[in-house]
C-alpha positions as CSV (number, residue, x, y, z in Angstrom):
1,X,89.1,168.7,172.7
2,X,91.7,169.9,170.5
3,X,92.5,168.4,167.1
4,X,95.8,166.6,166.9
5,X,98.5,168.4,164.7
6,X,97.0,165.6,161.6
7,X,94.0,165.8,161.7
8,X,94.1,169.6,161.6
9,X,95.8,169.0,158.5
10,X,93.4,166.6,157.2
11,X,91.1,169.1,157.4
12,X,93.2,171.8,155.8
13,X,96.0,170.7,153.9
14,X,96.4,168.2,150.8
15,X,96.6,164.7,151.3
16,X,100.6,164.5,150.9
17,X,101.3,166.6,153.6
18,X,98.9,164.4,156.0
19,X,100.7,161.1,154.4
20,X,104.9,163.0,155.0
21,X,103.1,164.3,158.7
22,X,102.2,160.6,159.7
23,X,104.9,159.3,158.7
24,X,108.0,158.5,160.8
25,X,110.9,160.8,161.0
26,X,108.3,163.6,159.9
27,X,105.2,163.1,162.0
28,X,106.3,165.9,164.9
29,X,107.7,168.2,162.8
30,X,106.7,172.3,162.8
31,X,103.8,172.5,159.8
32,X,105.8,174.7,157.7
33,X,108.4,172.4,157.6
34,X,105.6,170.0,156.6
35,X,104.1,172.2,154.2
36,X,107.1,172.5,152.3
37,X,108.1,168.9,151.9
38,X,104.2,168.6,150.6
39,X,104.9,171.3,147.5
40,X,107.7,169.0,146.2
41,X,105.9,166.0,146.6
42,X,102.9,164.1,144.4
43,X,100.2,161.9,145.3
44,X,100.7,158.7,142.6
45,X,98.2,155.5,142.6
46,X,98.8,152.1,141.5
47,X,97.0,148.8,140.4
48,X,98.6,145.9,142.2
49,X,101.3,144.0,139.9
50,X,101.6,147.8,138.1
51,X,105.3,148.9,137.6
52,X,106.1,151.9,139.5
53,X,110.0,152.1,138.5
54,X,111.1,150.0,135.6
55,X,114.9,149.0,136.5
56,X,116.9,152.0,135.4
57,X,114.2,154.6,136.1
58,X,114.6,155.1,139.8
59,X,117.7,157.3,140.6
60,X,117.0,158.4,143.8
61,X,115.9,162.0,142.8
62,X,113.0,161.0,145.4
63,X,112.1,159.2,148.6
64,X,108.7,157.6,148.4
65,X,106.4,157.3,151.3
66,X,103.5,154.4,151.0
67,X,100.0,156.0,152.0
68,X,98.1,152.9,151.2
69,X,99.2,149.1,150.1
70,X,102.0,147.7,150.0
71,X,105.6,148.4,147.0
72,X,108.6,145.7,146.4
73,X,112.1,147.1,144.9
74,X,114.0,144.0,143.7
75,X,117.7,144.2,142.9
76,X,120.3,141.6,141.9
77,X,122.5,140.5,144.5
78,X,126.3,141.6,142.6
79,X,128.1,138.8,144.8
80,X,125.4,136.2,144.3
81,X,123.4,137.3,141.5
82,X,120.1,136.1,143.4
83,X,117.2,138.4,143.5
84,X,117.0,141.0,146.7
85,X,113.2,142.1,147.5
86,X,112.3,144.8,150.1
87,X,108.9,145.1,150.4
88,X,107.5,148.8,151.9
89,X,104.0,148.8,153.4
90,X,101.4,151.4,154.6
91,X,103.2,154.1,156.5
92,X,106.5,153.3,155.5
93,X,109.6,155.1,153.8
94,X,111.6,153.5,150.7
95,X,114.7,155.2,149.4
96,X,115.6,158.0,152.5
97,X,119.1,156.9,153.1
98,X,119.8,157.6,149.5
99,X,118.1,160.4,149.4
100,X,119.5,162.4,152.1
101,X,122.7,160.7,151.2
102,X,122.2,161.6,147.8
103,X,123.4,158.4,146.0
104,X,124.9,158.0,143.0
105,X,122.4,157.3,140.7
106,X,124.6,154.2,138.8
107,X,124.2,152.4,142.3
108,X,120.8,152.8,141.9
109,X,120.2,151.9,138.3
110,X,119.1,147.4,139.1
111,X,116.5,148.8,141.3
112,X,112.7,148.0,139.6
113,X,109.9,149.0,141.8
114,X,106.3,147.6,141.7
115,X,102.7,147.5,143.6
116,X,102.6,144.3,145.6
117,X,99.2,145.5,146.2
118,X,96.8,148.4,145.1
119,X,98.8,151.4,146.8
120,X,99.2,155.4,146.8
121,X,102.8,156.6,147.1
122,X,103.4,160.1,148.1
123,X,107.0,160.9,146.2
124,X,108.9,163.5,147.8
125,X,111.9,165.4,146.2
126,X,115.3,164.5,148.0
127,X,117.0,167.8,147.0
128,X,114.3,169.9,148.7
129,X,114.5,167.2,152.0
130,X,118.3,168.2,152.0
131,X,117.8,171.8,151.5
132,X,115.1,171.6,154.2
133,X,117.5,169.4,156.7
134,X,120.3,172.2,156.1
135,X,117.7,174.9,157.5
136,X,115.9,173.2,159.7
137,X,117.5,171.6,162.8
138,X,114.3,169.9,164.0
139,X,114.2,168.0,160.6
140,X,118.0,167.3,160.7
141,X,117.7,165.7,164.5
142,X,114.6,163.7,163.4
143,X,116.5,162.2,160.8
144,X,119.3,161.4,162.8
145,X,117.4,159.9,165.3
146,X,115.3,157.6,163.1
147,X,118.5,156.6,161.4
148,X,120.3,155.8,164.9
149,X,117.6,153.5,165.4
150,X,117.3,151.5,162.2
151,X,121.1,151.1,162.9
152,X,120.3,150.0,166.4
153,X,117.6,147.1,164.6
154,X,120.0,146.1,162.4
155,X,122.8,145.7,164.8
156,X,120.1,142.9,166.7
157,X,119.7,141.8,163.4
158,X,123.4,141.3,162.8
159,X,123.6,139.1,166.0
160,X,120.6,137.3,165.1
161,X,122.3,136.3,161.5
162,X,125.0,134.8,163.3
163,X,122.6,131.9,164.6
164,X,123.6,128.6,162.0
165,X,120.0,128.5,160.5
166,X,120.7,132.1,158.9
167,X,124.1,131.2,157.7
168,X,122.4,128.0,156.0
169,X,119.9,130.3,154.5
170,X,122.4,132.9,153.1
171,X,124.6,129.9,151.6
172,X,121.5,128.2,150.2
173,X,120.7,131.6,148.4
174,X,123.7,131.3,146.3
175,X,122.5,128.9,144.4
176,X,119.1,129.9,143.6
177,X,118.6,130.7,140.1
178,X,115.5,132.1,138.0
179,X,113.7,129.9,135.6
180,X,114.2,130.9,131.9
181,X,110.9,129.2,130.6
182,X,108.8,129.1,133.5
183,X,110.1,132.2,135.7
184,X,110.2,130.0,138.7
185,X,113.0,130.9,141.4
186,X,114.9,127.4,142.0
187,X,117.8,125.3,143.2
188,X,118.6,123.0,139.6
189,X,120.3,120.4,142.1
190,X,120.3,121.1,146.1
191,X,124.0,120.6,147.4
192,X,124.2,117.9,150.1
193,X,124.2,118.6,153.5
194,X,127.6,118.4,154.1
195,X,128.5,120.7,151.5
196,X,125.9,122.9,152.2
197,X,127.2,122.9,156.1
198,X,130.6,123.5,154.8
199,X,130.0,126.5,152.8
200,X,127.8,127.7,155.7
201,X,130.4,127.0,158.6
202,X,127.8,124.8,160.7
203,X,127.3,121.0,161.7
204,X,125.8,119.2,159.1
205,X,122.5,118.8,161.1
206,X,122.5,122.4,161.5
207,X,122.3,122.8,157.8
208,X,119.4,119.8,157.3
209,X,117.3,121.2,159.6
210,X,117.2,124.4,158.4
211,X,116.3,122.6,154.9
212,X,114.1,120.6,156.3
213,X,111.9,123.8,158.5
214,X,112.6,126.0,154.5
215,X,110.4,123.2,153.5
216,X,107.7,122.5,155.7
217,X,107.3,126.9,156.2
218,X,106.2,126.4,152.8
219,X,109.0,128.9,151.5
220,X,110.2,126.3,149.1
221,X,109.3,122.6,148.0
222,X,111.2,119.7,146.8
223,X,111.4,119.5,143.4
224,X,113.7,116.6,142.7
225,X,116.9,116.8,142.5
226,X,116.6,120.4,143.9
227,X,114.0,122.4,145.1
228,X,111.5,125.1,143.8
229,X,111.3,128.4,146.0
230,X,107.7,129.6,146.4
231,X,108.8,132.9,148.5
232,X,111.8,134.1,147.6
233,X,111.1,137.3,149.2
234,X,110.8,135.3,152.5
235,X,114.3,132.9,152.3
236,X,116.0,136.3,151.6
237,X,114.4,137.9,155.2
238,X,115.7,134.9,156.4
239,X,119.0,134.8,155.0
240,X,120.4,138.6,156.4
Protein backbone atom coordinates (compact mmCIF):
# COMPACT_ATOMS: atom_id res chain seq x y z
CA UNK A 1 0.00 0.00 0.00
CA UNK A 2 1.24 3.39 -0.69
CA UNK A 3 2.13 5.89 2.02
CA UNK A 4 -0.27 8.91 2.22
CA UNK A 5 1.37 12.23 1.07
CA UNK A 6 2.01 12.77 5.39
CA UNK A 7 3.20 10.19 6.31
CA UNK A 8 5.80 10.18 3.61
CA UNK A 9 6.67 13.29 5.06
CA UNK A 10 6.87 12.03 8.52
CA UNK A 11 9.27 9.93 7.35
CA UNK A 12 11.27 12.42 5.49
CA UNK A 13 10.67 15.88 6.26
CA UNK A 14 10.87 17.98 9.65
CA UNK A 15 8.09 18.00 11.95
CA UNK A 16 6.78 21.52 10.76
CA UNK A 17 6.17 20.60 7.43
CA UNK A 18 4.07 17.37 8.71
CA UNK A 19 2.19 19.83 11.33
CA UNK A 20 1.57 23.04 8.01
CA UNK A 21 0.69 19.50 5.70
CA UNK A 22 -2.05 18.34 8.23
CA UNK A 23 -3.31 21.22 8.67
CA UNK A 24 -6.38 22.73 6.94
CA UNK A 25 -6.04 24.98 4.01
CA UNK A 26 -2.52 23.29 3.56
CA UNK A 27 -3.01 19.49 3.91
CA UNK A 28 -3.44 18.80 -0.13
CA UNK A 29 -1.03 21.04 -1.28
CA UNK A 30 2.08 20.05 -3.93
CA UNK A 31 5.19 19.23 -1.32
CA UNK A 32 7.31 21.97 -2.49
CA UNK A 33 4.81 24.34 -1.70
CA UNK A 34 4.92 22.56 1.71
CA UNK A 35 8.48 22.43 1.90
CA UNK A 36 8.82 26.05 1.61
CA UNK A 37 6.22 27.20 4.08
CA UNK A 38 8.30 24.61 6.50
CA UNK A 39 11.87 26.79 6.03
CA UNK A 40 10.10 29.94 7.32
CA UNK A 41 8.51 28.24 10.03
CA UNK A 42 9.75 27.01 13.80
CA UNK A 43 8.73 24.33 16.03
CA UNK A 44 8.18 26.33 19.64
CA UNK A 45 6.89 24.32 22.93
CA UNK A 46 5.15 25.58 25.84
CA UNK A 47 4.26 24.73 29.61
CA UNK A 48 0.59 25.13 30.14
CA UNK A 49 -0.24 28.72 31.80
CA UNK A 50 3.33 29.85 29.80
CA UNK A 51 3.00 33.24 27.91
CA UNK A 52 3.51 32.72 24.39
CA UNK A 53 2.81 36.57 23.30
CA UNK A 54 2.84 39.13 26.00
CA UNK A 55 0.16 41.90 24.86
CA UNK A 56 2.10 44.12 22.43
CA UNK A 57 4.45 41.35 21.13
CA UNK A 58 2.27 39.65 18.57
CA UNK A 59 2.07 41.78 15.32
CA UNK A 60 1.01 39.43 12.97
CA UNK A 61 4.44 38.91 11.25
CA UNK A 62 3.25 35.07 11.68
CA UNK A 63 0.37 32.69 11.63
CA UNK A 64 0.67 29.94 14.19
CA UNK A 65 -0.55 26.52 13.66
CA UNK A 66 -1.19 24.38 17.14
CA UNK A 67 0.57 20.75 16.70
CA UNK A 68 -0.25 19.76 20.15
CA UNK A 69 -2.52 21.35 23.13
CA UNK A 70 -4.46 23.75 23.18
CA UNK A 71 -3.48 28.42 22.98
CA UNK A 72 -6.02 31.35 24.20
CA UNK A 73 -5.41 35.06 22.65
CA UNK A 74 -7.46 37.48 24.86
CA UNK A 75 -8.23 40.93 23.76
CA UNK A 76 -10.31 43.82 25.23
CA UNK A 77 -13.50 44.34 23.76
CA UNK A 78 -13.00 48.54 22.57
CA UNK A 79 -16.89 48.92 22.74
CA UNK A 80 -17.41 46.97 25.96
CA UNK A 81 -14.09 46.75 27.42
CA UNK A 82 -14.85 43.07 28.54
CA UNK A 83 -12.32 40.48 27.92
CA UNK A 84 -12.54 38.48 24.31
CA UNK A 85 -10.88 34.83 24.46
CA UNK A 86 -10.35 32.53 21.33
CA UNK A 87 -9.08 29.53 22.32
CA UNK A 88 -7.02 27.36 19.20
CA UNK A 89 -6.60 23.62 19.74
CA UNK A 90 -4.70 20.77 18.15
CA UNK A 91 -4.82 21.13 14.37
CA UNK A 92 -5.92 24.51 14.27
CA UNK A 93 -4.79 27.91 12.73
CA UNK A 94 -4.61 31.36 14.85
CA UNK A 95 -3.84 34.61 13.09
CA UNK A 96 -4.32 33.58 8.96
CA UNK A 97 -6.75 36.26 8.18
CA UNK A 98 -4.26 38.80 9.37
CA UNK A 99 -1.64 37.24 7.97
CA UNK A 100 -2.56 36.93 4.48
CA UNK A 101 -4.31 40.17 5.01
CA UNK A 102 -1.38 41.54 6.47
CA UNK A 103 -2.83 43.62 9.33
CA UNK A 104 -1.76 46.53 10.69
CA UNK A 105 0.19 45.71 13.44
CA UNK A 106 -1.43 48.64 15.98
CA UNK A 107 -4.75 46.51 15.50
CA UNK A 108 -3.00 43.79 16.77
CA UNK A 109 -1.04 45.29 19.61
CA UNK A 110 -4.14 44.07 22.97
CA UNK A 111 -3.65 40.71 21.68
CA UNK A 112 -1.67 38.42 24.64
CA UNK A 113 -1.36 34.88 23.77
CA UNK A 114 -0.87 31.88 26.27
CA UNK A 115 -0.81 27.80 26.64
CA UNK A 116 -4.19 26.76 27.92
CA UNK A 117 -2.50 23.58 27.97
CA UNK A 118 1.14 22.07 27.35
CA UNK A 119 1.30 22.68 23.48
CA UNK A 120 3.80 22.88 20.36
CA UNK A 121 3.02 25.73 17.86
CA UNK A 122 4.56 25.56 14.50
CA UNK A 123 4.93 29.58 13.58
CA UNK A 124 4.92 30.26 10.09
CA UNK A 125 6.11 33.62 8.42
CA UNK A 126 3.02 35.57 6.79
CA UNK A 127 5.23 37.38 4.28
CA UNK A 128 6.60 34.15 2.77
CA UNK A 129 2.59 32.58 2.92
CA UNK A 130 1.87 35.81 0.74
CA UNK A 131 4.74 35.54 -1.53
CA UNK A 132 3.92 31.84 -1.83
CA UNK A 133 -0.04 32.56 -2.45
CA UNK A 134 1.15 35.17 -5.36
CA UNK A 135 3.05 32.12 -7.07
CA UNK A 136 1.16 29.46 -6.32
CA UNK A 137 -2.48 29.24 -7.52
CA UNK A 138 -3.21 25.95 -5.68
CA UNK A 139 -2.22 27.76 -2.34
CA UNK A 140 -4.27 30.91 -3.33
CA UNK A 141 -7.58 28.68 -4.15
CA UNK A 142 -7.05 26.69 -0.89
CA UNK A 143 -7.15 29.75 0.95
CA UNK A 144 -9.96 31.09 -0.57
CA UNK A 145 -11.91 28.19 -0.19
CA UNK A 146 -11.22 27.67 3.56
CA UNK A 147 -11.99 31.30 3.99
CA UNK A 148 -15.47 30.97 2.03
CA UNK A 149 -16.29 28.50 4.45
CA UNK A 150 -15.46 30.05 7.83
CA UNK A 151 -17.66 32.88 6.27
CA UNK A 152 -20.24 30.41 5.46
CA UNK A 153 -20.07 29.14 9.59
CA UNK A 154 -20.28 32.40 10.65
CA UNK A 155 -23.16 33.53 8.57
CA UNK A 156 -25.22 30.32 10.65
CA UNK A 157 -23.68 31.75 13.45
CA UNK A 158 -25.02 35.26 12.71
CA UNK A 159 -28.55 33.74 12.49
CA UNK A 160 -28.11 31.75 15.47
CA UNK A 161 -27.14 35.16 17.60
CA UNK A 162 -30.28 36.59 16.63
CA UNK A 163 -32.16 33.91 19.06
CA UNK A 164 -33.11 36.24 22.50
CA UNK A 165 -30.85 34.05 24.71
CA UNK A 166 -27.70 35.39 22.69
CA UNK A 167 -28.81 38.92 22.73
CA UNK A 168 -29.22 38.49 26.70
CA UNK A 169 -25.78 37.14 26.84
CA UNK A 170 -24.09 39.92 24.71
CA UNK A 171 -25.99 42.66 26.86
CA UNK A 172 -25.01 40.84 30.15
CA UNK A 173 -21.32 40.99 28.90
CA UNK A 174 -21.31 44.66 29.14
CA UNK A 175 -21.28 44.73 32.42
CA UNK A 176 -18.73 42.34 33.40
CA UNK A 177 -15.81 43.68 34.93
CA UNK A 178 -12.35 42.12 36.22
CA UNK A 179 -11.59 41.99 39.89
CA UNK A 180 -8.78 44.40 41.05
CA UNK A 181 -7.88 42.38 44.23
CA UNK A 182 -8.99 39.07 43.55
CA UNK A 183 -8.74 38.84 39.51
CA UNK A 184 -12.25 37.44 39.46
CA UNK A 185 -14.38 38.31 36.26
CA UNK A 186 -17.82 39.75 37.76
CA UNK A 187 -21.14 41.57 37.52
CA UNK A 188 -20.61 44.22 40.94
CA UNK A 189 -24.68 44.44 40.82
CA UNK A 190 -26.74 42.30 38.06
CA UNK A 191 -29.28 44.73 36.28
CA UNK A 192 -32.87 43.57 36.72
CA UNK A 193 -34.53 41.70 34.36
CA UNK A 194 -36.44 44.23 32.89
CA UNK A 195 -33.56 46.30 32.28
CA UNK A 196 -31.51 43.71 31.21
CA UNK A 197 -34.52 42.69 28.56
CA UNK A 198 -34.58 46.18 27.60
CA UNK A 199 -31.04 46.67 26.68
CA UNK A 200 -31.28 43.24 25.00
CA UNK A 201 -34.54 43.88 22.96
CA UNK A 202 -36.40 40.64 24.38
CA UNK A 203 -39.37 39.77 26.85
CA UNK A 204 -38.35 40.04 30.25
CA UNK A 205 -38.64 36.22 30.67
CA UNK A 206 -36.53 35.78 27.78
CA UNK A 207 -33.82 37.65 29.67
CA UNK A 208 -34.42 35.59 33.26
CA UNK A 209 -34.12 32.48 31.71
CA UNK A 210 -31.17 32.92 30.05
CA UNK A 211 -29.82 34.13 33.68
CA UNK A 212 -31.20 31.56 35.18
CA UNK A 213 -29.67 28.46 32.37
CA UNK A 214 -25.85 31.10 32.78
CA UNK A 215 -26.27 29.86 36.23
CA UNK A 216 -27.17 26.44 36.58
CA UNK A 217 -24.40 25.73 33.16
CA UNK A 218 -22.14 26.61 35.86
CA UNK A 219 -20.69 29.60 33.67
CA UNK A 220 -21.36 31.99 36.40
CA UNK A 221 -22.75 31.92 40.12
CA UNK A 222 -24.70 34.22 42.26
CA UNK A 223 -22.69 36.33 44.17
CA UNK A 224 -25.08 38.74 45.84
CA UNK A 225 -26.05 41.54 44.61
CA UNK A 226 -24.40 40.31 41.21
CA UNK A 227 -22.90 37.44 40.10
CA UNK A 228 -19.26 35.93 39.79
CA UNK A 229 -18.38 34.51 36.15
CA UNK A 230 -16.46 31.20 36.44
CA UNK A 231 -16.01 30.85 32.43
CA UNK A 232 -15.72 33.81 30.85
CA UNK A 233 -14.39 32.32 27.89
CA UNK A 234 -17.74 30.33 27.66
CA UNK A 235 -20.49 33.41 28.17
CA UNK A 236 -18.37 35.16 25.42
CA UNK A 237 -19.04 31.86 22.84
CA UNK A 238 -22.32 32.40 23.96
CA UNK A 239 -22.69 35.92 23.57
CA UNK A 240 -21.58 36.19 19.37
Amino acid sequence: MLASPIENLENSQSQEAVAIAAAAPFDDLPGQVIAALAEAASLRAYAAGETIFAMGQFDGSEFLIVRSGRIKAAQADPKTGAMLFDETSAGEIYGLAGAVADADPARLSGISITAEHDCEIVAVDAETLRSLAAQRPSLTRNLMVYFARRLAGDARAAAEEASPERRVYAALAAFVERDAVNADWRIARMPKHRELADRAGVEEADAAGAVAKLIQSGVARRNYPGLIIDDMAQLNRLAR
